[in-house]
VEXLOFI-864240 format. One record per atom (N, C-alpha, C): residue in one letter; x, y, z. Coordinates in steps of 0.05 Angstrom, whole numbers, plus 5000, padded with zeros to 4 digits. Each point is the difference from the previous one (the first is absolute). Example, Ala and Ser with C-alpha at 12.3 -4.5 7.8 and 13.67 -1.06 7.14 Angstrom:
BEGIN
A526448865156A498250245000A501850245000S499350214986S501650245001S498550225014
end
This chain:
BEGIN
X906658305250X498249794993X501749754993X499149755007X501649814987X498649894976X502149824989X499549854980X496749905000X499849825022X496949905003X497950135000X500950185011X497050255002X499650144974X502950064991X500150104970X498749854983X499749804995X499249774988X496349985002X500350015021X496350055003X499250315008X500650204983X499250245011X501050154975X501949954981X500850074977X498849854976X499350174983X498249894971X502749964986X500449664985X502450124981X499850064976X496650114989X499550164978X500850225001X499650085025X500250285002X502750085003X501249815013X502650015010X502550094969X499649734984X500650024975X499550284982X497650055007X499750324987X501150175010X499650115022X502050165008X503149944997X501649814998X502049894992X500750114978X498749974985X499849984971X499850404979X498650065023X499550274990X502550125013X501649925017X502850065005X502449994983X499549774985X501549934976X500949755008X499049895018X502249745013X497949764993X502349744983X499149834982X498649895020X497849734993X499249865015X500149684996X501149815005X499549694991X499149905028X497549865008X499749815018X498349935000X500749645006X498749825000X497049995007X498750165022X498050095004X499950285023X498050024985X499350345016X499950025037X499349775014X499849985029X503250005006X501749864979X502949975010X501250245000X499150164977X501050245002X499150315018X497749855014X500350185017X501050005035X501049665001X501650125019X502450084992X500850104972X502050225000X500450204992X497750105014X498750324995X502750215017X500150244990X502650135018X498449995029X497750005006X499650065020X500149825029X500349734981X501349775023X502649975002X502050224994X502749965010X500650335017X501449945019X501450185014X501150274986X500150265000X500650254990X503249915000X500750014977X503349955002X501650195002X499150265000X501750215021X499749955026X498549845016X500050005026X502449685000X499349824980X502249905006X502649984997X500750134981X501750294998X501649955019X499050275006X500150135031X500149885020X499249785008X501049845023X501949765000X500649854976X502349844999X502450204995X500850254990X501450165003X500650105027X497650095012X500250085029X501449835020X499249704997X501549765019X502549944991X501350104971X502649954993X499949684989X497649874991X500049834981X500750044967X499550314994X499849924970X500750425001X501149974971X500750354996X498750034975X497850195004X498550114966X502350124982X499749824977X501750074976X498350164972X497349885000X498650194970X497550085016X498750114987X497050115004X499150124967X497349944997X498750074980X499049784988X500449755002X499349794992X497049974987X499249894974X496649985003X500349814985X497749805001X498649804998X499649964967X501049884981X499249924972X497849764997X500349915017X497749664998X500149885023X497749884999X499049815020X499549824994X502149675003X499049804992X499649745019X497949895008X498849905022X498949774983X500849725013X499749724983X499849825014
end
């Protein structure tokens, strides 16, 4: 999904709640902004991963990474 569609197809009440019941802080400016940056408008980052490694652009160094806040302004 992109950003735009995310944006009109994502609640960012809802978005923020589920966020939130994750443990991950929330600050932004308004709720429509924050949902085009819902996880679901960005690319699976094991697939991108996996293919800038694959082409010999880039070599995975950590994994496990998670999300403490989201701040969108």
């Amino acid at each position: 999904m992109s950003r735009t569609k995310a944006k009109h197809e994502i609640r960012g009440e809802t978005l923020k709640k589920e966020l939130e019941d994750q443990g991950i802080q929330i600050r932004a400016g308004s709720l429509t902004g924050l949902a085009e940056e819902a996880p679901a408008a960005y690319k699976d980052v094991d697939m991108v991963v996996e293919t800038v490694c694959a082409v010999g652009i880039a070599a995975q160094s950590r994994r496990g990474l998670k999300p403490v806040a989201v701040i969108k302004g």
